[in-house]
Each structure stands twice: as C-alpha cells, then as structure tokens.
N, C-alpha and C positions, 0 to 999 in steps of 0.2 A: 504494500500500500504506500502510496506516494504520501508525503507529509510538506505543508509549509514551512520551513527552517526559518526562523528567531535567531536574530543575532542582537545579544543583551548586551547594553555597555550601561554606565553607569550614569545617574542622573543627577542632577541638583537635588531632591529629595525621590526616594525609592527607585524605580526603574524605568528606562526608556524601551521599549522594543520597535525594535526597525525590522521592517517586513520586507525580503526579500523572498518573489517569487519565482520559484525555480520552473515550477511545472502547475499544471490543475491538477491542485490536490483531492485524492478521493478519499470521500467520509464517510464510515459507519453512517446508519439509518439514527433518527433520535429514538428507535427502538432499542439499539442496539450500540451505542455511544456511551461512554464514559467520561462524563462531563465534571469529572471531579476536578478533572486538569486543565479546566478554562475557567470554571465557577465553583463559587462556595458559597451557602445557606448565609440569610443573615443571621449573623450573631444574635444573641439572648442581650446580652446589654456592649458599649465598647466602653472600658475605661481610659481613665487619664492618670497614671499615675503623682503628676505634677496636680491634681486636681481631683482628690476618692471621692468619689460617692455618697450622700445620706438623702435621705428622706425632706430633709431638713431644705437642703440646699436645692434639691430637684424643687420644691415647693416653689420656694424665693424663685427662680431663676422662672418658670410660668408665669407669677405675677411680673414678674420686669420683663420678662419676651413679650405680654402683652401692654407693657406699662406707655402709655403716649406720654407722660408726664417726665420722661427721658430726655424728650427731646425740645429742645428752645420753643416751641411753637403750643408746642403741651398737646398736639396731633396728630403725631408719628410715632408709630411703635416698633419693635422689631416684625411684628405681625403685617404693617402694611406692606412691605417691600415682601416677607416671607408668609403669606398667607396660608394657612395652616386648614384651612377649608376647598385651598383652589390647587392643591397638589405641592403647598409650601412656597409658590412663586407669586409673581401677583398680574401672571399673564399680560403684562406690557411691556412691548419692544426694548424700552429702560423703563428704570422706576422713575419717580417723582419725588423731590423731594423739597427741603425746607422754602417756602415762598416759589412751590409749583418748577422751583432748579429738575431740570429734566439729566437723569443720569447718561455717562458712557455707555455700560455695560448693560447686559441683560442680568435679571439678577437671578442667580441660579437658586435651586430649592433646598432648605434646609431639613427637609427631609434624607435622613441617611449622610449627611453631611460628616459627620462624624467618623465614617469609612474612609473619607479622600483624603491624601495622601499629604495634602495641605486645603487652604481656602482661597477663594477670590479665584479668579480664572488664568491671573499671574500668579497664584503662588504666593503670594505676601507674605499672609498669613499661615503659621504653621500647622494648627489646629482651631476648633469652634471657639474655645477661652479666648486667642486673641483675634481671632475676628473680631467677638462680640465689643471688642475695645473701639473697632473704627468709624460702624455709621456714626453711634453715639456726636462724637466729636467731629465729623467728616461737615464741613461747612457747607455742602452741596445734597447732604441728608436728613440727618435729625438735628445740627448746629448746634447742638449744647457744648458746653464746656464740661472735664470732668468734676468742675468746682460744683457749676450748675447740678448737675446730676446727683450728685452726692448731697450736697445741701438739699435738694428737695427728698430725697430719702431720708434721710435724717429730718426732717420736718416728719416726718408720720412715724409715731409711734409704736402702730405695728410693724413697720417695715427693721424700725431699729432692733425691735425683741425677733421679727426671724433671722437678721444677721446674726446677731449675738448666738442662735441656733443652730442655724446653719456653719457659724466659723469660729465655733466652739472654742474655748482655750485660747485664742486669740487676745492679744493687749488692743487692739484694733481692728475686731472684724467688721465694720466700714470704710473699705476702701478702693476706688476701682478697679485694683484688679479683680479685687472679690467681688464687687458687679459682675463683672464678666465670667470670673468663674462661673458662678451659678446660672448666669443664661445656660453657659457652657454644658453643665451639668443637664440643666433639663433640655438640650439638643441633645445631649447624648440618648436621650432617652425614646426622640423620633427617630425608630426604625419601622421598618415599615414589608414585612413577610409578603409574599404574594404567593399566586396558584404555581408562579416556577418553583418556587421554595418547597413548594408539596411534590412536583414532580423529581428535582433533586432527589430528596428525601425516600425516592422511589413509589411516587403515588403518577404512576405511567398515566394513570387518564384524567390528572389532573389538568392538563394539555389537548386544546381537540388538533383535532388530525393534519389539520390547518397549520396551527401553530407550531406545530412540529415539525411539518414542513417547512416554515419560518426558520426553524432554529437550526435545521440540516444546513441552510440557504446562510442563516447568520454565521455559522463554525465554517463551511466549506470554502465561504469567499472570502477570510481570512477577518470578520470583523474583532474576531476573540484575539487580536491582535492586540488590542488596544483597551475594548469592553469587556473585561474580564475581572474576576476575583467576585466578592459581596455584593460590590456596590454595581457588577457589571459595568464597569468607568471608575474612574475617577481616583487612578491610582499611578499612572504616568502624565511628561507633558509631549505634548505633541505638536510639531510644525501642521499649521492649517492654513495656507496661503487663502485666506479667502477674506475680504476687505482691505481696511487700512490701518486697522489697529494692529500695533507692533506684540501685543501683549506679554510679555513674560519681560521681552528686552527693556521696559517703561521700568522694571523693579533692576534690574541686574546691571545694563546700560553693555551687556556681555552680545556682539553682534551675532555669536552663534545662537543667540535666544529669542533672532527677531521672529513674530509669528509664532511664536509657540505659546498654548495654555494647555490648562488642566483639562485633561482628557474628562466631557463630561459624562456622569452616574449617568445610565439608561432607567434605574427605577423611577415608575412613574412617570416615564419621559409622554404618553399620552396627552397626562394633564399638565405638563408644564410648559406648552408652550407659550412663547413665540420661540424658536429654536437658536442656537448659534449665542456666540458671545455679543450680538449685535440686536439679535432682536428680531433681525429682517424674515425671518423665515416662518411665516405660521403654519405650514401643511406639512406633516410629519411624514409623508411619503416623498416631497419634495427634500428633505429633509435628507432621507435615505438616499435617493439619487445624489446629492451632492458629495457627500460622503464618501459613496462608492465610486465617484469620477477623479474628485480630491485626494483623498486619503488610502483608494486603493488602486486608481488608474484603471478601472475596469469601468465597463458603463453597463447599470443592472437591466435585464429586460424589466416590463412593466408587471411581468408575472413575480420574477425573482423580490422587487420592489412589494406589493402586494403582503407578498410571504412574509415577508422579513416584519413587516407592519403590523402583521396579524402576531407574529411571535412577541414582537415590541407590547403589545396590548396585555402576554400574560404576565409582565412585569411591574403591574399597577399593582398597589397596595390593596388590600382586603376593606372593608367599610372600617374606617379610621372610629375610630370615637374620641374627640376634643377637646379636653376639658377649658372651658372656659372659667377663670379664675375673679372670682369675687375680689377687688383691689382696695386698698385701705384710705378711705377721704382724706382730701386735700384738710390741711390747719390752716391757721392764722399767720403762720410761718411758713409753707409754703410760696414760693416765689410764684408771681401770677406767669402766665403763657406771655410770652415776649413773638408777635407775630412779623416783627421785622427784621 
C-alpha cells in the first residue's frame, strides 16, 4: 500500500508537517482504517499546570467570560466576540469592537481552544491564560485598562470573596493575571465531544455512510496533514498564501514566517463560520475547495468536495448546554461605562 511520507522538522511551538506527495496514496475503507494515527478522542478535561484547576476558579472565570463590565464601554464581554450559543465565534467577517472599531482578524472559536498549540492565528499567545490578558486591554476591543478592570472587581463584593476562593492562600489573589487565569480555567473546561468521538471510540455507525465516505476523501487527499490530533487542527503553523495579511511574521518580524498561522480546529467548523483568518469566506464547501487548491495543489471534484463537507458536519458538538451565570450588581464604587 502506497502511503503519503511526512517530513517533520521543527517548529516555533510543536510541529510543522510539510507534505510531500510522492504518488496517490491508497486508503483503507473508514471500515477498515485505523484512525488512531491521525486523531484522538477529546480529552475528559486539559490542564495547565502553570494554572490547577478548582471549582472555585472554573466559577469566577464564567462570571468574567460573560462579564461586559471588563470592558471601558461596560458592553463587551468575552462572550461577544466568542459566543458560546453560535458555535463560540460570533459569525462576522471580524468582530467589532470598542466605539463599533471593526477588527483585523476573524475571531476564531473558543470552543476546544485549549487543545491549540498556542492562541490568536499568529501565535502570540501561548495558551487561553494569556490570551485572556489581550482583548481586555486591546484598545481596538474591550479598551479597558488593567487598573480599570481590577478596580471595578474589587468594587463588588462578591466578586472579591470568589477571588479570595478561587486563589486561595494567596497575599493577593486580585490581580490580573488571576483574571485571566480563571477565564482560562473555565475555557478549559469548553470541550466539546461529537458523533466522530463515538465512532473513534468504535461506535462504527455513529457515522452515516456519507460521512465516511467524507473521511476516506478527508485521510486519502492528505488533509490529516495538517487536521489532525483532538482538536483535528490547531496544533501546527502553516504557510497559506491567501490575502495580504502577513500573519505569524506581524509577531516574529522572522521573513520565513511570512503567511503563516495557526492551522485552524475543524471542530464545529459548520457553525463557525465566516471561514479563513479574514473572514471572506462564508460557504464551507467553498471553503474546502480552496484548501485543496492552496494547501494541497490538487483541485477537489465537486463530489470529493460534497464528501468531505458531509464528514466536516460529524464534527459538530452534541446539544451544548450553557450555563449562563447570575453576575454580582454594580456599587456605588463601581466606575460608570466610559462610552468614549
């Protein structure tokens, strides 16, 4: 059996795989495949060592992901940009932000977030903890300071007894990195299982026949090049010649980095569109085509295209359930919403 050869070399963080294709490779049936060695089930929970786990802290970190009182405007939350109803994104080209500021980027979904290998589509970012540090202060997002943000936490009473909860033993647990951590904390805790995770798992007809066909079509035309491990994405970076944003080279100024981002998670990629780091793309079969002409120099029929979309579909999350979190009233010391 012929096989696509992977040649690994080393990356700014975890692995780059360059696809050299030698011959058309032939694939086992998804009958008859062993998918151990391109994917793996998501995880039960992912930790941070720099950042354990409690109850305490998962809590806090829901209230301030939906907190708009974060932000200068007292109307932006992390929820608006990561909408946690609409597949984690917030389905527009870029987001929007402080006084209607229309962002760069598309803003990728915080669902599963906590698999990629770093955040933001350069990389910046090494994990969810310091993401959660940027829109906050990002002058073109939620515009607060972290003075701001802190001082209106500390105006609510409850907010100051679940620090002290959540960053137990601490001479200071208010402080922003421990903002962040706790967002951090309760991203880790968006994972999101789907019907592929049952067929891994060996549930063969969790998959219709369709879709299986997809995933023959997904493995055989070499996309597990790139979309592979938990997150199916979002664990190398990759040159994607497509627009004009330089992305990776904007953080490093390294000219081998021009064009290159974060290979994105396919979970849930159904509902998060508009596609691409731009935005431009809303039709997810459009989507695949580009892909396959960019990224693998092949051009997909409209059948092979079809398939692959229909496999793309059993990667959606199972019915989410959201908690929405009761937040603790503004004081008398509270700082008012600054809308300028």
């Amino acid at each position: 059996m012929m096989e696509r050869r992977l040649s690994i070399k080393k990356g700014w963080v975890g692995f780059i795989a360059v696809v050299a294709v030698a011959a058309v490779p032939v694939f086992a049936t998804a009958a008859e495949q062993d998918y151990s060695k391109y994917f793996k089930p998501i995880p039960a929970s992912v930790e941070n060592a720099d950042n354990p786990s409690n109850q305490a802290k998962i809590d806090l970190g829901r209230m301030l992901f939906f907190d708009p009182r974060l932000s200068k405007s007292g109307f932006i939350s992390c929820n608006s940009c990561h909408n946690l109803i609409t597949g984690g994104v917030d389905n527009l080209s870029t987001s929007i932000g402080h006084m209607w500021q229309i962002g760069p980027r598309n803003a990728p979904t915080v669902y599963n977030a906590a698999l990629n290998v770093a955040q933001f589509w350069d990389g910046r970012a090494k994990d969810v903890e310091e993401q959660a540090q940027g829109p906050i202060t990002n002058p073109g997002e939620m515009a607060a300071t972290q003075e701001m943000a802190l001082d209106r936490v500390m105006s609510m009473p409850a907010y100051v007894t679940l620090f002290k909860e959540a960053f137990k033993g601490e001479a200071t647990p208010i402080t922003y990195v421990n903002l962040a951590k706790a967002i951090g904390a309760y991203e880790r805790t968006l994972l999101t299982p789907s019907r592929f995770d049952d067929f891994l798992a060996g549930k063969k007809n969790a998959l219709t026949d369709e879709e299986k066909k997809g995933l023959d079509v997904f493995v055989g035309k070499g996309c597990v090049a790139c979309h592979n491990g938990a997150g199916i994405g979002g664990r190398s970076f990759q040159k994607f010649d497509y627009g004009t944003d330089m992305g990776r080279y904007e953080v490093t100024k390294n000219a081998a980095d021009k064009k290159f981002f974060r290979v994105a998670s396919l979970r849930n990629v159904t509902l998060t569109y508009p596609y691409f780091h731009d935005g431009k793309v809303w039709n997810l079969e459009e989507a695949v085509k580009i892909m396959g002409e960019k990224q693998m120099g092949v051009k997909l029929s409209d059948d092979e295209v079809r398939s692959i979309t229909e496999f793309l579909g059993s990667l959606s999350m199972k019915q989410a359930s959201v908690e929405i979190p009761m937040l603790p009233p503004s004081t008398d010391r509270t700082s008012k919403p600054d809308v300028k």
